[in-house]
N, CA, C and O atoms as a Maestro MAE file, in Angstrom:
{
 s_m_m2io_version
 :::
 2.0.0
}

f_m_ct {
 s_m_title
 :::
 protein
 m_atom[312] {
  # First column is atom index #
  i_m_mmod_type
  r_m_x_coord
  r_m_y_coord
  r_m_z_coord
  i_m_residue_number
  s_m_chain_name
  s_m_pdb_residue_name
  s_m_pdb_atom_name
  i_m_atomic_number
  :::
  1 25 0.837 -1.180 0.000 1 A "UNK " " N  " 7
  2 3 0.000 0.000 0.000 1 A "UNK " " CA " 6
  3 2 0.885 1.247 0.000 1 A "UNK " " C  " 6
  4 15 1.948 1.291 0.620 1 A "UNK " " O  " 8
  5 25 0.300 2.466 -0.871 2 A "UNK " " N  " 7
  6 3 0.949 3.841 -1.026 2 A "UNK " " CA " 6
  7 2 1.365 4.131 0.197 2 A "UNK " " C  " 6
  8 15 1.190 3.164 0.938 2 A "UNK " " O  " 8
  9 25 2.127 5.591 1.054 3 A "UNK " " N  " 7
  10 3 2.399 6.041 1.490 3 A "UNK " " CA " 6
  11 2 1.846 7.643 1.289 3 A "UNK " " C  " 6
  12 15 2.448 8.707 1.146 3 A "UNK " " O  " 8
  13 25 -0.065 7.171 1.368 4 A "UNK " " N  " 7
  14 3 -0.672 8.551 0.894 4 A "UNK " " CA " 6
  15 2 -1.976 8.113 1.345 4 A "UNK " " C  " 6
  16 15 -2.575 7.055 1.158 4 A "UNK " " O  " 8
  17 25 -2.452 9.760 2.342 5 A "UNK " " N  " 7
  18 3 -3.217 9.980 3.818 5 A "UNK " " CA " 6
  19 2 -4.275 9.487 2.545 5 A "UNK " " C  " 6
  20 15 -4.078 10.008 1.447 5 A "UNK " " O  " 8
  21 25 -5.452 8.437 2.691 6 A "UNK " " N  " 7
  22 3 -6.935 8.282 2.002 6 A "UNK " " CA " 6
  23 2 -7.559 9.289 1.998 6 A "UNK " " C  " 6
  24 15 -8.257 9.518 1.010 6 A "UNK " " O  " 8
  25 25 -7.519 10.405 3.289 7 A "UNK " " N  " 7
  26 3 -8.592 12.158 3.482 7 A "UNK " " CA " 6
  27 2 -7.764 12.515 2.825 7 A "UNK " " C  " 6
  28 15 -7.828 12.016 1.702 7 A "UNK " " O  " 8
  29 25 -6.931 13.201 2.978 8 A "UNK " " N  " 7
  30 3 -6.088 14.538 2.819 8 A "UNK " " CA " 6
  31 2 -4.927 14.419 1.304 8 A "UNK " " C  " 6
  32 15 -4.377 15.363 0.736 8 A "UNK " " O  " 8
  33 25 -4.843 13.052 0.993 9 A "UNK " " N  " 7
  34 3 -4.148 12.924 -0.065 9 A "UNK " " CA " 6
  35 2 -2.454 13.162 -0.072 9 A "UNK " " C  " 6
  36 15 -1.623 13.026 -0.969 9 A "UNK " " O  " 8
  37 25 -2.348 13.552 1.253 10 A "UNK " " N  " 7
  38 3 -0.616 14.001 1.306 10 A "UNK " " CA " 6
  39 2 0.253 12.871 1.030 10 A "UNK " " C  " 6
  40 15 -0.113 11.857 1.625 10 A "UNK " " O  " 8
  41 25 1.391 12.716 0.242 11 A "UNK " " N  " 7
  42 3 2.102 11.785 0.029 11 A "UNK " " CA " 6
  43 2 3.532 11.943 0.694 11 A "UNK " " C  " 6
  44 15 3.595 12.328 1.862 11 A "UNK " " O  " 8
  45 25 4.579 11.681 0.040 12 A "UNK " " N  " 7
  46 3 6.105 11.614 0.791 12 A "UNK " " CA " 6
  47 2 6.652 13.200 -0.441 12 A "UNK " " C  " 6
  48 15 6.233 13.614 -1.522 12 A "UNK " " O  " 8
  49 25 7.402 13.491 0.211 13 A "UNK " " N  " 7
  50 3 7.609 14.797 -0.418 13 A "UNK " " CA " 6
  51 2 9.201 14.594 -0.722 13 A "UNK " " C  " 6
  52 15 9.761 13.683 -0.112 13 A "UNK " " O  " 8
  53 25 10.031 15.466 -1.716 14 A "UNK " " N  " 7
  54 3 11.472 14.941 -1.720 14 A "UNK " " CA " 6
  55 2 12.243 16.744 -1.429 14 A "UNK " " C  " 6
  56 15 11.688 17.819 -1.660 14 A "UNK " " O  " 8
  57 25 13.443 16.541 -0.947 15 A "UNK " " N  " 7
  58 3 14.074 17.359 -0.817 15 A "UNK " " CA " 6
  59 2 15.556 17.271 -0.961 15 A "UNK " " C  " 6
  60 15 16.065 16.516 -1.789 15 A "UNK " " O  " 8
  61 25 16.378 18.164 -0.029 16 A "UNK " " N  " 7
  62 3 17.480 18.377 0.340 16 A "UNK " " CA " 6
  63 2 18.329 17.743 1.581 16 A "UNK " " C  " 6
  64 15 17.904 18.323 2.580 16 A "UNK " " O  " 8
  65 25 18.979 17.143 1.829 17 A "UNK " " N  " 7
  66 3 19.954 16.684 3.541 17 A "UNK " " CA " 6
  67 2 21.060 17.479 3.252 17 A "UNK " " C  " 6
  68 15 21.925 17.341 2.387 17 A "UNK " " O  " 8
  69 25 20.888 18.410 4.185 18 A "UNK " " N  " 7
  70 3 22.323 19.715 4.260 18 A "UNK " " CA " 6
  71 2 22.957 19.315 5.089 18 A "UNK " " C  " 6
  72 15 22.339 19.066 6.124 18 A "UNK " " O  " 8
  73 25 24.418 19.055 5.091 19 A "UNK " " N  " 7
  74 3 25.169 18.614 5.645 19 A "UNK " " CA " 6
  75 2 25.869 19.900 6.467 19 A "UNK " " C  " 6
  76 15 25.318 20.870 5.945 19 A "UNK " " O  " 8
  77 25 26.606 20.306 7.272 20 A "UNK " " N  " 7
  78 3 27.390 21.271 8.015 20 A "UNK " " CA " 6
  79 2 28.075 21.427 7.183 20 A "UNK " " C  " 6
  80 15 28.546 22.564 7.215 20 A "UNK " " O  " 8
  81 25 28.517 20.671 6.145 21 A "UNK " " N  " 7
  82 3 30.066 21.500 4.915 21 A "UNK " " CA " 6
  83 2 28.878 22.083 3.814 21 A "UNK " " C  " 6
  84 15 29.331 22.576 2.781 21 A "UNK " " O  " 8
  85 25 27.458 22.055 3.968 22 A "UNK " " N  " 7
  86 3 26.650 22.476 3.265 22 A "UNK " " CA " 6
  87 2 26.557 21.543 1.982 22 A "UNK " " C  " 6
  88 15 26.090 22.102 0.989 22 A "UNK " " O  " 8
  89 25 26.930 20.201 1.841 23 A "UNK " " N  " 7
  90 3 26.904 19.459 1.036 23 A "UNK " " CA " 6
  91 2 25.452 19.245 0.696 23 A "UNK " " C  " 6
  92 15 24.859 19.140 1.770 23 A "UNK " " O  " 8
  93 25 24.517 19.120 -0.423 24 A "UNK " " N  " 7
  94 3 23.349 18.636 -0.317 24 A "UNK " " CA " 6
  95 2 23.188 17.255 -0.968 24 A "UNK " " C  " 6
  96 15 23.693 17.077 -2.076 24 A "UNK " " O  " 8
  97 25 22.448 16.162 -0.293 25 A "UNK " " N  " 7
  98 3 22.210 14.898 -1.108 25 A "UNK " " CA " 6
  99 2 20.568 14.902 -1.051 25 A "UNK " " C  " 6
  100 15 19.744 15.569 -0.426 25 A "UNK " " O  " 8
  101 25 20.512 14.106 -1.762 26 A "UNK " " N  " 7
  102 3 18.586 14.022 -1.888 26 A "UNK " " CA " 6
  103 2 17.677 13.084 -0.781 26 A "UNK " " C  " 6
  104 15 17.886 11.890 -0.567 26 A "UNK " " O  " 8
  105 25 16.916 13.682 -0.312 27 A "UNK " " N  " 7
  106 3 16.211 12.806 0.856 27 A "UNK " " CA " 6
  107 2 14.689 12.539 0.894 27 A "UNK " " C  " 6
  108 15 14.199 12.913 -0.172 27 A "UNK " " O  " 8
  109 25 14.185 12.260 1.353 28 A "UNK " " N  " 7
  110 3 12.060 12.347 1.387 28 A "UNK " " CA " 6
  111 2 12.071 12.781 2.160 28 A "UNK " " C  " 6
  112 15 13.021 12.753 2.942 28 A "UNK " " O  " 8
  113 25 10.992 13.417 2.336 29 A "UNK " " N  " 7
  114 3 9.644 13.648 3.994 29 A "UNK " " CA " 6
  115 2 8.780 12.752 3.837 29 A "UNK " " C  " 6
  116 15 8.460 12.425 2.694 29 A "UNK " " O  " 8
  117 25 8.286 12.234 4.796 30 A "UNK " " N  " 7
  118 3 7.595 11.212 4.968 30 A "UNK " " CA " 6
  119 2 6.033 11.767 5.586 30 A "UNK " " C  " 6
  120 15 6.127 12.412 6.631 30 A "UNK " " O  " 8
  121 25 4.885 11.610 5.139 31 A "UNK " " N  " 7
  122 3 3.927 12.111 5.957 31 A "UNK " " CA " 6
  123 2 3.560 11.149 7.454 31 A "UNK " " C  " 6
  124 15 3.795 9.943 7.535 31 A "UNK " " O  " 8
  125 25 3.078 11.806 8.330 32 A "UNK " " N  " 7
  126 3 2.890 11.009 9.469 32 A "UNK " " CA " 6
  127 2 1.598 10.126 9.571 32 A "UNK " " C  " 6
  128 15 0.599 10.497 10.186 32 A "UNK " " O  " 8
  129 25 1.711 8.814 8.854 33 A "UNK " " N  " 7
  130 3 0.503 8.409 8.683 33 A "UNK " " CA " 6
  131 2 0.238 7.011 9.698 33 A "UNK " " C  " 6
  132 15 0.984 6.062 9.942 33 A "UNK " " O  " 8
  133 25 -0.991 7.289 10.111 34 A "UNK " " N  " 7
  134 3 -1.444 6.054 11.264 34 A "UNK " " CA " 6
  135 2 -2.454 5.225 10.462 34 A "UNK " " C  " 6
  136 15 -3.307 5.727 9.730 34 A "UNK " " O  " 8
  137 25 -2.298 4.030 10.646 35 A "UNK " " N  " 7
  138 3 -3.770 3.316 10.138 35 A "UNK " " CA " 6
  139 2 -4.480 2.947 11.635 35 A "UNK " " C  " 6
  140 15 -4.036 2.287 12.575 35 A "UNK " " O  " 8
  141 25 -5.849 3.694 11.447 36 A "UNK " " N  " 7
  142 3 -6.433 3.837 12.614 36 A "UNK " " CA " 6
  143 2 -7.889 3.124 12.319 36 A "UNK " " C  " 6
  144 15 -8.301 3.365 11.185 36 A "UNK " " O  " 8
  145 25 -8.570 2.462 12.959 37 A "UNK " " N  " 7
  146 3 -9.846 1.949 13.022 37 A "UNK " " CA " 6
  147 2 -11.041 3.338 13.827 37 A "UNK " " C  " 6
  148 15 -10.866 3.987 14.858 37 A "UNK " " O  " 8
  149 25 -12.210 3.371 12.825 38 A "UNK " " N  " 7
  150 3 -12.878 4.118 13.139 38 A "UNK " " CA " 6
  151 2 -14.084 3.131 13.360 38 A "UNK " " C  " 6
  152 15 -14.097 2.009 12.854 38 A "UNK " " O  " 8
  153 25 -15.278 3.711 14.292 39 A "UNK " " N  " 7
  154 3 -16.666 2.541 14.447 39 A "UNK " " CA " 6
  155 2 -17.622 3.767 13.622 39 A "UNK " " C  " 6
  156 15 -18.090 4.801 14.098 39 A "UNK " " O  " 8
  157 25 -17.700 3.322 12.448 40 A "UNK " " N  " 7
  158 3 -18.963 3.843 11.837 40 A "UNK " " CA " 6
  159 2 -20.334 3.626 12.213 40 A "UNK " " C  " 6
  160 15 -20.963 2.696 11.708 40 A "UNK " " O  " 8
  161 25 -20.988 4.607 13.276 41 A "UNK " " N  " 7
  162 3 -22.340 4.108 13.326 41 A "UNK " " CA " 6
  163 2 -23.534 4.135 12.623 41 A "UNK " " C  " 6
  164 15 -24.539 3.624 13.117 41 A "UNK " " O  " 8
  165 25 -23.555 4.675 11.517 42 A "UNK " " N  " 7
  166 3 -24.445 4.805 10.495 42 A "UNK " " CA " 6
  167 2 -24.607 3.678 9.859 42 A "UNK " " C  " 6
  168 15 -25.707 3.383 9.392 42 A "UNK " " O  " 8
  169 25 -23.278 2.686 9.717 43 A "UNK " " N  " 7
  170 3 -23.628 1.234 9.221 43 A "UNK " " CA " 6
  171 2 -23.389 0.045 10.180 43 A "UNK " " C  " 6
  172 15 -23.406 -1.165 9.956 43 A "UNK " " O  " 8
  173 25 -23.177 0.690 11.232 44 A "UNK " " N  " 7
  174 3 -22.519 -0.182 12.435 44 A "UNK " " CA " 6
  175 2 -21.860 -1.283 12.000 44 A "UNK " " C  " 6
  176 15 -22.293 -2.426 11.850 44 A "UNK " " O  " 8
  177 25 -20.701 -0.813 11.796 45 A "UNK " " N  " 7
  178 3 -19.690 -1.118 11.569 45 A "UNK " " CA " 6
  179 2 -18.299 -0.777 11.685 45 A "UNK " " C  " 6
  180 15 -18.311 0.453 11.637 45 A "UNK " " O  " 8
  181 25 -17.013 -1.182 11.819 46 A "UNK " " N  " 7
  182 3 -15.961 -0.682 11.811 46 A "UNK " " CA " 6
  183 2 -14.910 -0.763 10.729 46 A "UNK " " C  " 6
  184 15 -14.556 -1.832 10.232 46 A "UNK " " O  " 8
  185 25 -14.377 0.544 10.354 47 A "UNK " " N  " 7
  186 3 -13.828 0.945 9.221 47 A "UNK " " CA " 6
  187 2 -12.505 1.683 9.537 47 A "UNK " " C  " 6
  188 15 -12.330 2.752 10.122 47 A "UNK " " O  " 8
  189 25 -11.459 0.658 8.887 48 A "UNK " " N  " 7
  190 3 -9.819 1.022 8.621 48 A "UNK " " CA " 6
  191 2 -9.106 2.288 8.044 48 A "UNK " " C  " 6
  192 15 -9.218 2.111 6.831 48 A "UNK " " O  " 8
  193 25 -8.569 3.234 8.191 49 A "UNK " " N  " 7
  194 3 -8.403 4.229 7.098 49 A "UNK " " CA " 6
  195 2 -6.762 4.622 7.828 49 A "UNK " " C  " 6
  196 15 -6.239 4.566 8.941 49 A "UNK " " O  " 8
  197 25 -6.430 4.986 6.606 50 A "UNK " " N  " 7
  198 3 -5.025 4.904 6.639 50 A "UNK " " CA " 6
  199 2 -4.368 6.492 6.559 50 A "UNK " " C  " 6
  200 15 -3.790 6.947 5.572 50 A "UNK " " O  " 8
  201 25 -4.547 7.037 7.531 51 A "UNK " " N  " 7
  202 3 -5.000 8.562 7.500 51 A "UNK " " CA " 6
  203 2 -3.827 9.640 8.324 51 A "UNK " " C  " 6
  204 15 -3.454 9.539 9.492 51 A "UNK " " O  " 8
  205 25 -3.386 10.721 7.260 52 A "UNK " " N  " 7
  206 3 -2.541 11.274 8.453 52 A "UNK " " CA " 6
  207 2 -2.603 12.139 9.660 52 A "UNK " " C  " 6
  208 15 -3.709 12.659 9.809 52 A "UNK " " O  " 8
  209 25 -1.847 12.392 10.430 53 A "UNK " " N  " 7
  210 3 -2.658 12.928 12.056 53 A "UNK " " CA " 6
  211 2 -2.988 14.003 11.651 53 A "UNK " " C  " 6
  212 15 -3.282 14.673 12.641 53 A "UNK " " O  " 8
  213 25 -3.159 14.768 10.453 54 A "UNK " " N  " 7
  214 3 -3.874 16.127 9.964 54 A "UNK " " CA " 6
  215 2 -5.109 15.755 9.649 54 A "UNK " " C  " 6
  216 15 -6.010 16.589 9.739 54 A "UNK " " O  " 8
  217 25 -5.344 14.626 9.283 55 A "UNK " " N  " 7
  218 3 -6.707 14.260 8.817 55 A "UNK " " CA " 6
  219 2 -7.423 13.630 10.198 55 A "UNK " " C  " 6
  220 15 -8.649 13.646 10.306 55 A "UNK " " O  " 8
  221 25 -6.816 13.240 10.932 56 A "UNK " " N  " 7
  222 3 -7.562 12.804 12.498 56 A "UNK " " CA " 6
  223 2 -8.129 14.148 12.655 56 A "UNK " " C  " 6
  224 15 -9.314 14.271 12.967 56 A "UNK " " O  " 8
  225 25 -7.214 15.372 12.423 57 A "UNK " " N  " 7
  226 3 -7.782 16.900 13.490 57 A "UNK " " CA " 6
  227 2 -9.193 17.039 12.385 57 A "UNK " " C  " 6
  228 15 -10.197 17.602 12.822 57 A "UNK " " O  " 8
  229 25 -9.188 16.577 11.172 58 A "UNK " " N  " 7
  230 3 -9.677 16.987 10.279 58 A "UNK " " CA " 6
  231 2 -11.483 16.067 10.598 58 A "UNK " " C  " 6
  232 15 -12.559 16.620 10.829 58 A "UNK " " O  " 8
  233 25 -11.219 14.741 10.496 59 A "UNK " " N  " 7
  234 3 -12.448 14.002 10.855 59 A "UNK " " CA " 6
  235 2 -12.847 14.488 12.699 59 A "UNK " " C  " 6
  236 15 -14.033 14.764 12.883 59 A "UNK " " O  " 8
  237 25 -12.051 14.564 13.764 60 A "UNK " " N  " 7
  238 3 -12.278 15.196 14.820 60 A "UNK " " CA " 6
  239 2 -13.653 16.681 14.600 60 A "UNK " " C  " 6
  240 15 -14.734 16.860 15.160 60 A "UNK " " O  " 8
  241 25 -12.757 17.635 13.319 61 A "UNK " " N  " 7
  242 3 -13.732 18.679 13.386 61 A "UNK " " CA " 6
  243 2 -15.235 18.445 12.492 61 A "UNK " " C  " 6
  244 15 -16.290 19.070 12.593 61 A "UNK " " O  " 8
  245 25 -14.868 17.286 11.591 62 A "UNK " " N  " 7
  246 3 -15.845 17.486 10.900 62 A "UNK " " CA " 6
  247 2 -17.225 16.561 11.255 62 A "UNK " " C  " 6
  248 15 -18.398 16.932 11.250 62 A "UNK " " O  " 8
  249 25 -16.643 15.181 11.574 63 A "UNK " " N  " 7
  250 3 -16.991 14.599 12.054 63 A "UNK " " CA " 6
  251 2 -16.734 12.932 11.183 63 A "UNK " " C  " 6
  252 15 -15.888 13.120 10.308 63 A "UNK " " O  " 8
  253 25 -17.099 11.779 11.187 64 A "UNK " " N  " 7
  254 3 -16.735 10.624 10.776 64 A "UNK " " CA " 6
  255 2 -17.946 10.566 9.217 64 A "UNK " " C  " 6
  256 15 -17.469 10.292 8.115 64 A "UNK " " O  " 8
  257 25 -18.970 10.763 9.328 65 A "UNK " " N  " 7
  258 3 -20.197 10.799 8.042 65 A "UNK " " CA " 6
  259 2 -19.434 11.938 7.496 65 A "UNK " " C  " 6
  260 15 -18.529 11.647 6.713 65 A "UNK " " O  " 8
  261 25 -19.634 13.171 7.765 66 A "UNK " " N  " 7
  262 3 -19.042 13.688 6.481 66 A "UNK " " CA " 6
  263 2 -17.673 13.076 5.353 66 A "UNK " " C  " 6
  264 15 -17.625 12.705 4.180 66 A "UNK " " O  " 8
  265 25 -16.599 13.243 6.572 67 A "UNK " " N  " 7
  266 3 -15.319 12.715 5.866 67 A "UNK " " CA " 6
  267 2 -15.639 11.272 4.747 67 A "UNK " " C  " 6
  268 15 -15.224 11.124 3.598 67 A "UNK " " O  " 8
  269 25 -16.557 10.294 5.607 68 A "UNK " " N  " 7
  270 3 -16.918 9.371 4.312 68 A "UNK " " CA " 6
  271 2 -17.343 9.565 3.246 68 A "UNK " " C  " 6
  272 15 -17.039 9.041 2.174 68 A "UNK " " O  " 8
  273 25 -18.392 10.668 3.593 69 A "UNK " " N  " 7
  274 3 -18.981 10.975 2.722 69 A "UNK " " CA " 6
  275 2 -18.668 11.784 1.564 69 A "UNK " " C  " 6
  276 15 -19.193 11.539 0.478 69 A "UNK " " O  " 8
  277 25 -17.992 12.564 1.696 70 A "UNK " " N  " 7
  278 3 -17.050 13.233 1.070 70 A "UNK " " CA " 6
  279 2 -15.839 12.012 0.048 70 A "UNK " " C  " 6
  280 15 -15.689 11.988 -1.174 70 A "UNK " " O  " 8
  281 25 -15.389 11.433 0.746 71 A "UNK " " N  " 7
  282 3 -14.305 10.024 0.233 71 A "UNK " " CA " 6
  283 2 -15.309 9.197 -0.689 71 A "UNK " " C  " 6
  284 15 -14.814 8.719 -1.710 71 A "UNK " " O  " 8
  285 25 -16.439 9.011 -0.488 72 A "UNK " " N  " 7
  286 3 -17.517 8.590 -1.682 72 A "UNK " " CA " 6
  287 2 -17.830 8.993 -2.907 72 A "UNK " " C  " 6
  288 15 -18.207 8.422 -3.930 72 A "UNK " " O  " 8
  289 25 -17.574 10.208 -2.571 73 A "UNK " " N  " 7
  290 3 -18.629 11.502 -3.528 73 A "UNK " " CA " 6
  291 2 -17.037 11.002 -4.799 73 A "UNK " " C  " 6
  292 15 -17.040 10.659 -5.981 73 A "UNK " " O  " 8
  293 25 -15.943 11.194 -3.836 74 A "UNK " " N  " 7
  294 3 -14.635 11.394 -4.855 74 A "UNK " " CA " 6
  295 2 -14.426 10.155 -5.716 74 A "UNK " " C  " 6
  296 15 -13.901 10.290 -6.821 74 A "UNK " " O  " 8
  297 25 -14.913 8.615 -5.155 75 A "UNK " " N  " 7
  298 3 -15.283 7.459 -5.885 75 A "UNK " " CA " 6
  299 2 -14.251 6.472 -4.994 75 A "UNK " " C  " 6
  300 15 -13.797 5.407 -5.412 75 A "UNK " " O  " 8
  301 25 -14.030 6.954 -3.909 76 A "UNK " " N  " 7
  302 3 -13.138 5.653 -2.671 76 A "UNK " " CA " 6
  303 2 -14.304 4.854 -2.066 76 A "UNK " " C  " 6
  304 15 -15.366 5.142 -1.514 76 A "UNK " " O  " 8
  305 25 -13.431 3.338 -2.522 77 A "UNK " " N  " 7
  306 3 -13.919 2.420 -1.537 77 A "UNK " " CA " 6
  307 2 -14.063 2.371 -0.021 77 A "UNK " " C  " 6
  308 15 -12.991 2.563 0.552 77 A "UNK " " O  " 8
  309 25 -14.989 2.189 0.687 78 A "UNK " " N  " 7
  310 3 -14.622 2.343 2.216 78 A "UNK " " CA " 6
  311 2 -15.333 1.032 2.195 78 A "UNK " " C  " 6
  312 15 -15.483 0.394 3.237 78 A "UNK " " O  " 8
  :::
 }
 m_bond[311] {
  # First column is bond index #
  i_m_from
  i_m_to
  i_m_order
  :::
  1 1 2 1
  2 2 3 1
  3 3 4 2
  4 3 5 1
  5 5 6 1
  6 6 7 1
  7 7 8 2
  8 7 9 1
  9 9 10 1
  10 10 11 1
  11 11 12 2
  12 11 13 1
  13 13 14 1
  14 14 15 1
  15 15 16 2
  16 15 17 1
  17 17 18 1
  18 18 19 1
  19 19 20 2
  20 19 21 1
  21 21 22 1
  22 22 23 1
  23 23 24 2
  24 23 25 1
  25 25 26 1
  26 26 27 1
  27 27 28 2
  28 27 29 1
  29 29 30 1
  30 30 31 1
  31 31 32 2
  32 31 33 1
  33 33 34 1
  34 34 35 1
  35 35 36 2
  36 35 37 1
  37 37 38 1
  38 38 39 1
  39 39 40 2
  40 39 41 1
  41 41 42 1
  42 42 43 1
  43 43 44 2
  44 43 45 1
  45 45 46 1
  46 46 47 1
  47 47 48 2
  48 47 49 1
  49 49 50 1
  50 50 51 1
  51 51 52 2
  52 51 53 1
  53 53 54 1
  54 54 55 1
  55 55 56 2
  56 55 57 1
  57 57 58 1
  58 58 59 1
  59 59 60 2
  60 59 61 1
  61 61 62 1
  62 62 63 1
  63 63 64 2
  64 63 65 1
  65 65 66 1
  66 66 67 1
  67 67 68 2
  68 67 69 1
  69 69 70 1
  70 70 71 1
  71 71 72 2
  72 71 73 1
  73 73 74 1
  74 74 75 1
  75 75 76 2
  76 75 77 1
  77 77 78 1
  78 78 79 1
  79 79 80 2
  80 79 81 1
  81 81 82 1
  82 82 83 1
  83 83 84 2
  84 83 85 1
  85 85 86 1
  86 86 87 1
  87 87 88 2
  88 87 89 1
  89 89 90 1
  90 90 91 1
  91 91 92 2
  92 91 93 1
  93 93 94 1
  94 94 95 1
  95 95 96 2
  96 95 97 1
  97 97 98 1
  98 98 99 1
  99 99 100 2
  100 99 101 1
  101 101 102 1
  102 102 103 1
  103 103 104 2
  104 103 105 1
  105 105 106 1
  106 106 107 1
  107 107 108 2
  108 107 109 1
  109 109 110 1
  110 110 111 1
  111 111 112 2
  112 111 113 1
  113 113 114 1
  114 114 115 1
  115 115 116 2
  116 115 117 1
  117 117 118 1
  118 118 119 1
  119 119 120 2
  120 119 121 1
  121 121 122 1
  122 122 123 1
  123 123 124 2
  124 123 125 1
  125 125 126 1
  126 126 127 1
  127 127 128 2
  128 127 129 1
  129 129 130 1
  130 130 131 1
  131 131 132 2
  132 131 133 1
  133 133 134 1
  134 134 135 1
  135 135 136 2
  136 135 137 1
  137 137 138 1
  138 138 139 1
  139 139 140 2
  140 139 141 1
  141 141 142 1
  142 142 143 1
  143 143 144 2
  144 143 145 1
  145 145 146 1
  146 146 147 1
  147 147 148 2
  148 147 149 1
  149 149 150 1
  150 150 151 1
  151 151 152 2
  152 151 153 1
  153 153 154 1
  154 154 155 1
  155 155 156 2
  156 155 157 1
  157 157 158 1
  158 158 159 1
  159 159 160 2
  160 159 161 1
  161 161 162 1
  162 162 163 1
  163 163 164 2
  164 163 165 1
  165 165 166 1
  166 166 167 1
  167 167 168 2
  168 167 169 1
  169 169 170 1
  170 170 171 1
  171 171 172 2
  172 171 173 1
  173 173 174 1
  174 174 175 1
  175 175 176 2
  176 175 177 1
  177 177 178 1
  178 178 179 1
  179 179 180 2
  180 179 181 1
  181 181 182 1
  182 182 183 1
  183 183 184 2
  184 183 185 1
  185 185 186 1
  186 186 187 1
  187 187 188 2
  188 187 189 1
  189 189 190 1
  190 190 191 1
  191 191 192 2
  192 191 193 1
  193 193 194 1
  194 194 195 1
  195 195 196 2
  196 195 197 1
  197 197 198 1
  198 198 199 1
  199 199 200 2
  200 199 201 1
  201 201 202 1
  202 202 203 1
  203 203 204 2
  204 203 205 1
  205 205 206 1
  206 206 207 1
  207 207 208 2
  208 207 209 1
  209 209 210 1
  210 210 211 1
  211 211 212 2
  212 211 213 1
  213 213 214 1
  214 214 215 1
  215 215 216 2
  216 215 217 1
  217 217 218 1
  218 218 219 1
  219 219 220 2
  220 219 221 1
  221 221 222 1
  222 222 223 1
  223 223 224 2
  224 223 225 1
  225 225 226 1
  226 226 227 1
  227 227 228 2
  228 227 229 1
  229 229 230 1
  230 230 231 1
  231 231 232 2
  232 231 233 1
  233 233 234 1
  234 234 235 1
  235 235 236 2
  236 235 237 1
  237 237 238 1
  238 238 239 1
  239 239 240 2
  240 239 241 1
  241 241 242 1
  242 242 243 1
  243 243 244 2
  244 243 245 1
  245 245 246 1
  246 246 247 1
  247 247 248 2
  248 247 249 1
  249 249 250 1
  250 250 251 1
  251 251 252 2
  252 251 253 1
  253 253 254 1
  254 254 255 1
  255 255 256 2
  256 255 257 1
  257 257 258 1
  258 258 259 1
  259 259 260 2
  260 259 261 1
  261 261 262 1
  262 262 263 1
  263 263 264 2
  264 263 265 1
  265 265 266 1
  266 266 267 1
  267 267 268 2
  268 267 269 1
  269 269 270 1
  270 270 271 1
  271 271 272 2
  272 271 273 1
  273 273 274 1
  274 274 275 1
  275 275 276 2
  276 275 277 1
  277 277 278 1
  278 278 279 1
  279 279 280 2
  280 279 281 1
  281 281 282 1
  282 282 283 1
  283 283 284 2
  284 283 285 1
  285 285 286 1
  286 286 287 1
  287 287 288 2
  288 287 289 1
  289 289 290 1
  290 290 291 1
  291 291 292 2
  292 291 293 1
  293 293 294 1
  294 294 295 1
  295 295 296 2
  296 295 297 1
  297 297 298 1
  298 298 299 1
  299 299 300 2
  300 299 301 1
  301 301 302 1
  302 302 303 1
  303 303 304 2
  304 303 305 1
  305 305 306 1
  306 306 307 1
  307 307 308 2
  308 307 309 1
  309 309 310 1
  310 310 311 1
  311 311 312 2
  :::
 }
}
């Protein structure tokens, strides 16, 4: 499986490793992603999502139905 949040879409990003002689070699960022179990009660059921801790603050504010719902509308399996 990718290394990319299912909400938020963030993936691994690439950059720079600056060394103290200011040498640069090429490196990633990695997004901080948890696979977390959510209890959907609208189908009572529980549902896996592989989501980064920006998208936790994100389903936190919005709530768990929207965020699905929204991930539907876009054509994701849940």
């Amino acid at each position: 499986m990718a290394r990319v949040c299912q909400i938020t879409g963030k993936k691994p990003m690439t950059g720079n490793s600056v060394s103290h002689s200011n040498i640069k070699t090429k490196r990633r960022f990695l997004p901080n992603l948890q696979k977390k179990r959510f209890f959907f009660a609208e189908e009572d059921r529980w549902i896996t999502l592989k989501v980064s801790t920006d998208a936790l603050r994100t389903i936190n504010k919005n709530g768990l139905n929207a965020v699905v719902k929204e991930l539907r509308a876009a054509g994701e399996k849940i």
